[in-house]
PyMOL Python script that loads the backbone (N, CA, C, O; Angstrom):
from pymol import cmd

cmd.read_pdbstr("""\
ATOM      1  N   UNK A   1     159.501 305.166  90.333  1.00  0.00           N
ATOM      2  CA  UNK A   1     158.478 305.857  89.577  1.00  0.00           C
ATOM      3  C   UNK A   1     158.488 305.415  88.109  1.00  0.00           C
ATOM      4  O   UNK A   1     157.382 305.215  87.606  1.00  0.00           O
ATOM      5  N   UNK A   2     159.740 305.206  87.233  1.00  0.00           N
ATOM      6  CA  UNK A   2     159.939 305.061  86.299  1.00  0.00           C
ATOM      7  C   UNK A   2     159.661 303.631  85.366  1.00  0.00           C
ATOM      8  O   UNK A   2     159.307 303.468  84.198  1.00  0.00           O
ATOM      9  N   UNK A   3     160.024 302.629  86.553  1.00  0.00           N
ATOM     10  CA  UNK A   3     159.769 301.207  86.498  1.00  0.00           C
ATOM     11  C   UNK A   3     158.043 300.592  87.125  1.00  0.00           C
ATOM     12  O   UNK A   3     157.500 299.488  87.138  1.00  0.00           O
ATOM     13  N   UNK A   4     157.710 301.735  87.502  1.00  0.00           N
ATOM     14  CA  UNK A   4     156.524 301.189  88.338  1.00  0.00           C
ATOM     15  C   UNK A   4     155.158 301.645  87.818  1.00  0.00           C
ATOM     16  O   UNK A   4     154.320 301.070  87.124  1.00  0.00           O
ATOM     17  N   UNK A   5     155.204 302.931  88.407  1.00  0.00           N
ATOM     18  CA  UNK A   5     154.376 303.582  88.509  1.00  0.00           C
ATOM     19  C   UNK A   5     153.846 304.013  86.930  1.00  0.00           C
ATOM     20  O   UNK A   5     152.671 303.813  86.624  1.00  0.00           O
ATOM     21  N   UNK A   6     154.782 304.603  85.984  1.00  0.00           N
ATOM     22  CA  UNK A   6     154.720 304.952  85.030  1.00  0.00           C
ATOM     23  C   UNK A   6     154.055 304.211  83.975  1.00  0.00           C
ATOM     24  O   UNK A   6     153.240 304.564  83.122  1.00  0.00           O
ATOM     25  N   UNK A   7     154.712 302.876  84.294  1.00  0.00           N
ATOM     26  CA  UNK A   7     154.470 301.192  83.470  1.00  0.00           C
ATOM     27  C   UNK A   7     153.152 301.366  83.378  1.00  0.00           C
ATOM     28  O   UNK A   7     152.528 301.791  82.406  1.00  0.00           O
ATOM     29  N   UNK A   8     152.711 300.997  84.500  1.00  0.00           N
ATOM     30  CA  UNK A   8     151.300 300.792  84.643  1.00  0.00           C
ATOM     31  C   UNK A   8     149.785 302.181  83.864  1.00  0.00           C
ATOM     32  O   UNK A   8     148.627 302.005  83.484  1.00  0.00           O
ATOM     33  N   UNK A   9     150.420 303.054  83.937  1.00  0.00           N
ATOM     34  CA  UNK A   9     149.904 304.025  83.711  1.00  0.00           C
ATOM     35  C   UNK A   9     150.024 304.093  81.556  1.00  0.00           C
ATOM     36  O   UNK A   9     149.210 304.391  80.682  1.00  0.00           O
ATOM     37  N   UNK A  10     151.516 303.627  81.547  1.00  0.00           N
ATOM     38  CA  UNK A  10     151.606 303.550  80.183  1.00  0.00           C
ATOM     39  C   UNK A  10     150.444 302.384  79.166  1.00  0.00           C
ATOM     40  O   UNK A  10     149.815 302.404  78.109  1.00  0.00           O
ATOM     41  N   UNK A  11     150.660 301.644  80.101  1.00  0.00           N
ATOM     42  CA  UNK A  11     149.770 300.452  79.289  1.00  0.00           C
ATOM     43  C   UNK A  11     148.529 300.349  79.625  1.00  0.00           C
ATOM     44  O   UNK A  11     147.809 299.736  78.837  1.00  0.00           O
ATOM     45  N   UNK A  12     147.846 300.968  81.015  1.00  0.00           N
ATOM     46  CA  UNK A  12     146.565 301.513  80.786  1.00  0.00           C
ATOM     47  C   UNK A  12     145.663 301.852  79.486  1.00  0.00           C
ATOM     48  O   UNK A  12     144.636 301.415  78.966  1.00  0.00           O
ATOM     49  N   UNK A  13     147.260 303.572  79.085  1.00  0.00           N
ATOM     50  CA  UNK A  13     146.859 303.894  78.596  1.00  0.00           C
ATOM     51  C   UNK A  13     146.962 303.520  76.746  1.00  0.00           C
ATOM     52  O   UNK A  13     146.758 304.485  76.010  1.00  0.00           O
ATOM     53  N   UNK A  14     147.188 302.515  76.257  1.00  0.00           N
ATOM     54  CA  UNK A  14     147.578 301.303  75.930  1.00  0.00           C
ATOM     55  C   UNK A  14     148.906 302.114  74.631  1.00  0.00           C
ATOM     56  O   UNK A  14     149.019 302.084  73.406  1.00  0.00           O
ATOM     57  N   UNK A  15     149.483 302.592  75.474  1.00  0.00           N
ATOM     58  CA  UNK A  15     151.263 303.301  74.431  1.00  0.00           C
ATOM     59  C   UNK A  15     151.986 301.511  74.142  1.00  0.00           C
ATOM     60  O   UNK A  15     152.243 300.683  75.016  1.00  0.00           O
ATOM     61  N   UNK A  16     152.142 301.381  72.765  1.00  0.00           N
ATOM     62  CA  UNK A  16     152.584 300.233  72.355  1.00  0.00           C
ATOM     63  C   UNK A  16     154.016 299.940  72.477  1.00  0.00           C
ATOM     64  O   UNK A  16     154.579 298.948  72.015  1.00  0.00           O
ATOM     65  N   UNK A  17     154.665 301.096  73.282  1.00  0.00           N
ATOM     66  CA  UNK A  17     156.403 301.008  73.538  1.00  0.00           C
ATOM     67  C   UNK A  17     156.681 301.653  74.044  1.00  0.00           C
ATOM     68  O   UNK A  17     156.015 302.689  74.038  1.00  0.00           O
ATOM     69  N   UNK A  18     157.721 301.582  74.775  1.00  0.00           N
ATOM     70  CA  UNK A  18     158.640 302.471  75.318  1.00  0.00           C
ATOM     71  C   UNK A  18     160.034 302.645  75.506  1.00  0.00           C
ATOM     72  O   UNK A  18     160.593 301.645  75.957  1.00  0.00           O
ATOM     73  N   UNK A  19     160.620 303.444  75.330  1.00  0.00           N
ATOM     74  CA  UNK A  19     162.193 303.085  75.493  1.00  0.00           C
ATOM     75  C   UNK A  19     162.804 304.097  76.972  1.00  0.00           C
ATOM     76  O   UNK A  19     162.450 305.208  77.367  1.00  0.00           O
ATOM     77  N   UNK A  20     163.621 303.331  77.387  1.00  0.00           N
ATOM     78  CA  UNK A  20     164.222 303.324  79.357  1.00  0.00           C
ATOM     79  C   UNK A  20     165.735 303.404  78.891  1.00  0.00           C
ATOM     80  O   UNK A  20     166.213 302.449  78.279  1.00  0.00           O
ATOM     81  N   UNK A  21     166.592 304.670  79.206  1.00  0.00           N
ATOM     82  CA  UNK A  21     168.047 304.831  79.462  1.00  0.00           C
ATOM     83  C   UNK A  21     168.134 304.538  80.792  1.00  0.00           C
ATOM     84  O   UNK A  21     167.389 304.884  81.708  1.00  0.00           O
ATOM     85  N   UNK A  22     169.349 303.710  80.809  1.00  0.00           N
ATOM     86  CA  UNK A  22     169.492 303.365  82.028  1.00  0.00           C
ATOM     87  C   UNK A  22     171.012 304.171  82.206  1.00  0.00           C
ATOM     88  O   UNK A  22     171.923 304.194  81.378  1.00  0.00           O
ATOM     89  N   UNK A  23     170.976 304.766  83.449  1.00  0.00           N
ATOM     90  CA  UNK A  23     172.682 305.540  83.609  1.00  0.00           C
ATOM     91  C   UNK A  23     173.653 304.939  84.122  1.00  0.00           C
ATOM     92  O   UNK A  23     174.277 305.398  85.079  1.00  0.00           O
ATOM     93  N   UNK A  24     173.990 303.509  83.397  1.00  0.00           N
ATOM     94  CA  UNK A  24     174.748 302.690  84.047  1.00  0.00           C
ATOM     95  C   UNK A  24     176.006 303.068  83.130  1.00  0.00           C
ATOM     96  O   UNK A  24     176.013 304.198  82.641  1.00  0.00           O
ATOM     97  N   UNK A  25     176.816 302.407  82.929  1.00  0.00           N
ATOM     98  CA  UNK A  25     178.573 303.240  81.895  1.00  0.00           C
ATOM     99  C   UNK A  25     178.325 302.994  80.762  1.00  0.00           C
ATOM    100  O   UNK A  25     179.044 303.614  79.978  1.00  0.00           O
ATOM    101  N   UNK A  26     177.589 302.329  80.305  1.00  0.00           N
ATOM    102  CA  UNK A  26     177.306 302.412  78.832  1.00  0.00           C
ATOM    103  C   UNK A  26     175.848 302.764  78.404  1.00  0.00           C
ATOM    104  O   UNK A  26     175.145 302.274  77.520  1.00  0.00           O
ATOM    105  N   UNK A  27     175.590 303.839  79.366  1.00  0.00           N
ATOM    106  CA  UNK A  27     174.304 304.108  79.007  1.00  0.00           C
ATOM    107  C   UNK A  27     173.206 303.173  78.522  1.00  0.00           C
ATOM    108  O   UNK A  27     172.710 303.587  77.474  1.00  0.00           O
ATOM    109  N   UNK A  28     172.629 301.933  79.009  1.00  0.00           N
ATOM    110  CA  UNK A  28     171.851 300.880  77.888  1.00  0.00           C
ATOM    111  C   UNK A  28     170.451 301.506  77.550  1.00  0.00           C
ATOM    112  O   UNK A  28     169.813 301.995  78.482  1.00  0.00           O
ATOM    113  N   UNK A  29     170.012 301.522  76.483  1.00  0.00           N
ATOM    114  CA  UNK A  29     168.383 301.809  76.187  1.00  0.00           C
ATOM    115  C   UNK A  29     167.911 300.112  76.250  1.00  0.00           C
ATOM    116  O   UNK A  29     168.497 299.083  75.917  1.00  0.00           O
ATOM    117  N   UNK A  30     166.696 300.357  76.788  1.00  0.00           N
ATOM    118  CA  UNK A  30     165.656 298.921  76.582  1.00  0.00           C
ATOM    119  C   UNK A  30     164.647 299.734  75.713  1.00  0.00           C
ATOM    120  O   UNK A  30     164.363 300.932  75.698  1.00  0.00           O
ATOM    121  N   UNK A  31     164.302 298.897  75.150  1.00  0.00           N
ATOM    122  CA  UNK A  31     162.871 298.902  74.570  1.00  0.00           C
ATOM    123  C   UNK A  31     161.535 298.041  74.888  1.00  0.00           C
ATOM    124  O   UNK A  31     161.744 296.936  74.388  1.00  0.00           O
ATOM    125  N   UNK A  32     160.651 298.048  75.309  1.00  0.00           N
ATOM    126  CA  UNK A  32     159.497 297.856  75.857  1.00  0.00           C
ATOM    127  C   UNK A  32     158.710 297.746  75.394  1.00  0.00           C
ATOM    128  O   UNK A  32     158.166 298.840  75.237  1.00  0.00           O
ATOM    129  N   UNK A  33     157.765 296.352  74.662  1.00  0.00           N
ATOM    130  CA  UNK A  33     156.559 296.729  73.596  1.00  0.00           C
ATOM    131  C   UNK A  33     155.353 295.962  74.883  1.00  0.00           C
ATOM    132  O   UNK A  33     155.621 295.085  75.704  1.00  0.00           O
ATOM    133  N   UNK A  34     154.253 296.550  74.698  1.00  0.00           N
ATOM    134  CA  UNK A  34     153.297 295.783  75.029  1.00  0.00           C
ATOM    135  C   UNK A  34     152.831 294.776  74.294  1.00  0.00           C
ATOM    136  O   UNK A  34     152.846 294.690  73.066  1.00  0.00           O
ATOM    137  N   UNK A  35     152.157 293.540  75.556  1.00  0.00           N
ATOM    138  CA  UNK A  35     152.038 292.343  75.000  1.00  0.00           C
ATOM    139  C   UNK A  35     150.289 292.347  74.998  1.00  0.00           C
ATOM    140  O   UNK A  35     149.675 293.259  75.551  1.00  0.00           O
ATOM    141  N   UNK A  36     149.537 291.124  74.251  1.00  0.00           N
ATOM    142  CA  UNK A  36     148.302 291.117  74.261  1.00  0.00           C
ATOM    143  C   UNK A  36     147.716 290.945  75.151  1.00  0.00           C
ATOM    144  O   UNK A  36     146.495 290.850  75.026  1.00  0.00           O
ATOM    145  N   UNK A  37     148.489 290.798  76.790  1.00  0.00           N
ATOM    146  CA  UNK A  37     147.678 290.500  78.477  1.00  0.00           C
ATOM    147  C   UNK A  37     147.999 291.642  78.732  1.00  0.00           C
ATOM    148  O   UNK A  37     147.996 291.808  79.951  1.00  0.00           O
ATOM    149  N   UNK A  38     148.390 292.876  77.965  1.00  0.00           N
ATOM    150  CA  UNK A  38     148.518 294.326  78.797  1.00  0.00           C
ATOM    151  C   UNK A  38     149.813 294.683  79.289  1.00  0.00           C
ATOM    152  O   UNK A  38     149.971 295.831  79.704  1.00  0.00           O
ATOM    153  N   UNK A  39     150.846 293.798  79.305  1.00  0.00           N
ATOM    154  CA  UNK A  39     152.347 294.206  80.255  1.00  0.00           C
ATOM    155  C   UNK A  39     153.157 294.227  79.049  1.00  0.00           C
ATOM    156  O   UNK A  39     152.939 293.929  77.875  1.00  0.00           O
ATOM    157  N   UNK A  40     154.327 294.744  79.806  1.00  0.00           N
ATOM    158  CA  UNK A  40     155.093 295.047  78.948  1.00  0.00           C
ATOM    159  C   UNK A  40     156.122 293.926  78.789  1.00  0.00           C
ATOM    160  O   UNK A  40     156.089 293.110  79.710  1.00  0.00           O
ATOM    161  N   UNK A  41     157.168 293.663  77.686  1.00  0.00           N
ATOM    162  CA  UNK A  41     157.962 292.638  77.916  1.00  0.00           C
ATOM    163  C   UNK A  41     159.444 293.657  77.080  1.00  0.00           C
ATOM    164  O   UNK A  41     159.308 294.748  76.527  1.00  0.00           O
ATOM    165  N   UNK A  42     160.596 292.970  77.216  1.00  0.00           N
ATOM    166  CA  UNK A  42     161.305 293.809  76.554  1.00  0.00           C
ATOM    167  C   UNK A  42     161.676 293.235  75.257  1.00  0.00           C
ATOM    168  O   UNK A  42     161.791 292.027  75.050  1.00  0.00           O
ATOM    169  N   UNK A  43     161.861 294.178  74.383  1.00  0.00           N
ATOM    170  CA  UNK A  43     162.227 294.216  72.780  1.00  0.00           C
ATOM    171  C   UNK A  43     163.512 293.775  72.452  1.00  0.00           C
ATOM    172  O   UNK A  43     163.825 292.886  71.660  1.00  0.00           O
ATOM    173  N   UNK A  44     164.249 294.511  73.168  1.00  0.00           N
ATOM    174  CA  UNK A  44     165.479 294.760  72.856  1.00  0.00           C
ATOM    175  C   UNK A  44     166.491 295.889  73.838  1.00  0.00           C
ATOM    176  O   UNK A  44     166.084 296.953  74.306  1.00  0.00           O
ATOM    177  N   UNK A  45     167.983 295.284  73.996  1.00  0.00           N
ATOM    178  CA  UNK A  45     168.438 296.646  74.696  1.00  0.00           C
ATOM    179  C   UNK A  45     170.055 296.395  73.703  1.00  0.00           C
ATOM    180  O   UNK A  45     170.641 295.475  73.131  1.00  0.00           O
ATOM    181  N   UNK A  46     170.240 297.896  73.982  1.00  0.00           N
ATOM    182  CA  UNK A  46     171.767 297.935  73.549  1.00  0.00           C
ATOM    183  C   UNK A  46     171.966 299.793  74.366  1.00  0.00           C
ATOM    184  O   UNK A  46     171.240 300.608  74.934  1.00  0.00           O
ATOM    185  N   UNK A  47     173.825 299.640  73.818  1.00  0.00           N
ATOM    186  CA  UNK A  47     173.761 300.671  74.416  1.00  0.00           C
ATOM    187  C   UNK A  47     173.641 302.307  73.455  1.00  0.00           C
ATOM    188  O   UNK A  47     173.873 302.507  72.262  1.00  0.00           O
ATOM    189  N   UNK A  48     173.295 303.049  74.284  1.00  0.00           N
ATOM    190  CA  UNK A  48     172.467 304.540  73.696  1.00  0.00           C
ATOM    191  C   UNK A  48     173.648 305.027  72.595  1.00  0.00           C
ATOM    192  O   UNK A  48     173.060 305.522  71.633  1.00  0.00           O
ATOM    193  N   UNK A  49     175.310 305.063  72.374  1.00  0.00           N
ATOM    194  CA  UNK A  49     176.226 305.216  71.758  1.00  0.00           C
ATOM    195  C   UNK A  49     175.573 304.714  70.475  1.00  0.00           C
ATOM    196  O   UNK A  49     175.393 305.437  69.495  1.00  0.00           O
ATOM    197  N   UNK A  50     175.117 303.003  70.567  1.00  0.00           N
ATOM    198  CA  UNK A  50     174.766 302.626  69.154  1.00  0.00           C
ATOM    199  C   UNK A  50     173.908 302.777  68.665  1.00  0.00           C
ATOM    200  O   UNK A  50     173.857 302.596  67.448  1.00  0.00           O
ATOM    201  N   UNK A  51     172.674 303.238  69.485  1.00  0.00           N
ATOM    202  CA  UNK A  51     171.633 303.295  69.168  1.00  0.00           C
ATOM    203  C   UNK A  51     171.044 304.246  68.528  1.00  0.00           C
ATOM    204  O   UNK A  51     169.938 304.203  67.990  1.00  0.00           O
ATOM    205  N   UNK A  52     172.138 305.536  68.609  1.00  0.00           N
ATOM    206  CA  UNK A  52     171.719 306.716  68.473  1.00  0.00           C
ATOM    207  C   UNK A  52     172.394 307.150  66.887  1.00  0.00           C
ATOM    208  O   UNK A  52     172.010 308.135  66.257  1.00  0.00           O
ATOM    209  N   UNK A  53     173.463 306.199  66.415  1.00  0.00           N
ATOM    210  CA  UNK A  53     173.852 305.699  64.940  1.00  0.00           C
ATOM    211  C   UNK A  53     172.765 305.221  64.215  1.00  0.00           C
ATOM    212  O   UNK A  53     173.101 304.851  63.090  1.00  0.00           O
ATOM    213  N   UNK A  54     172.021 305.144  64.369  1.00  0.00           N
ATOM    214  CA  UNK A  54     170.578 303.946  63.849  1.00  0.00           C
ATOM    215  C   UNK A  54     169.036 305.040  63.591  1.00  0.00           C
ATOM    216  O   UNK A  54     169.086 306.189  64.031  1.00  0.00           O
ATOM    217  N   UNK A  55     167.918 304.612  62.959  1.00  0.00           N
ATOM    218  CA  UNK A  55     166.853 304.996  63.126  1.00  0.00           C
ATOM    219  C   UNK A  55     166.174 304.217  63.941  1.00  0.00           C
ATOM    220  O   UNK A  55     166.393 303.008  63.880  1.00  0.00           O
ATOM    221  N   UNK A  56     164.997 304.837  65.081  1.00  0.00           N
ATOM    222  CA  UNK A  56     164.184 304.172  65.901  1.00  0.00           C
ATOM    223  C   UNK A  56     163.393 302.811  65.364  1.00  0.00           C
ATOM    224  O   UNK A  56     163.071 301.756  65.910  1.00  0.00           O
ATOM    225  N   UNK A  57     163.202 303.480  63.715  1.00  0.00           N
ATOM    226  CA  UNK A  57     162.405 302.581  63.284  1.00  0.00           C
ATOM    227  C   UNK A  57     162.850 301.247  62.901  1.00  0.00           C
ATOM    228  O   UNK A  57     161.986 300.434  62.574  1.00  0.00           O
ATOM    229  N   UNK A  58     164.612 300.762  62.894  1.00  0.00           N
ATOM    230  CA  UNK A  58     165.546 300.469  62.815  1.00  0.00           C
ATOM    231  C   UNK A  58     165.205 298.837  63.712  1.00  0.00           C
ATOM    232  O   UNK A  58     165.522 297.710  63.332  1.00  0.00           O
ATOM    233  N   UNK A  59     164.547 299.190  64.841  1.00  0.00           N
ATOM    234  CA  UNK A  59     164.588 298.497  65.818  1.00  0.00           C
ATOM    235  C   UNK A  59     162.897 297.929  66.339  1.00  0.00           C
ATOM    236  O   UNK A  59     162.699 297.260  67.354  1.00  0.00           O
ATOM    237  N   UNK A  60     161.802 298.395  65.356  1.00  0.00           N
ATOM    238  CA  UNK A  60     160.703 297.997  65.284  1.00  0.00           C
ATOM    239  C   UNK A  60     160.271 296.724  64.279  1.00  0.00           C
ATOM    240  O   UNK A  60     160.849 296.326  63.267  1.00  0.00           O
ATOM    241  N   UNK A  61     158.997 296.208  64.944  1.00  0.00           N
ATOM    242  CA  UNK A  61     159.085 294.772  63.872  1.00  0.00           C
ATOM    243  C   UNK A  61     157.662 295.737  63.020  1.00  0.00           C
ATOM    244  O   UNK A  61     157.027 296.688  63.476  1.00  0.00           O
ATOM    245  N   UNK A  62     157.536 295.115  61.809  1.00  0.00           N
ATOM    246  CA  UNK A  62     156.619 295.530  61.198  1.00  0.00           C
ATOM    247  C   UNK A  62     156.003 296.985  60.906  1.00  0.00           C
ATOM    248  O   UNK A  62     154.999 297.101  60.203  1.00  0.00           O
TER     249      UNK A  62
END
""", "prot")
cmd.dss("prot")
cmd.show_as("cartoon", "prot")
cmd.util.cbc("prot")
cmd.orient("prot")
């Protein structure tokens, strides 16, 4: 649902990012920007420990 379904629905509705915890042992966040053909590609991942030391905006271009 999360990888699929959601995606598609996100960039429909054209949300310029997204960020995905994954519950693997180091918790990883991805980040997700949409590209100019509509899909998403990824930004960046690290794990949620460091990420959560940081501002969101930290990790945006421009």
């Amino acid at each position: 649902m999360d990888s699929v379904t959601k995606v598609r629905e996100y960039a429909s509705a054209g949300i310029p990012r997204y960020w995905v915890v994954d519950r693997d042992g180091p918790q990883t966040v991805t980040l997700h920007e949409l590209t100019g053909d509509g899909r998403y590609a990824e930004h960046a991942r690290m794990p949620l420990a460091w990420l959560l030391q940081t501002a969101p905006a930290d990790h945006l271009d421009g």
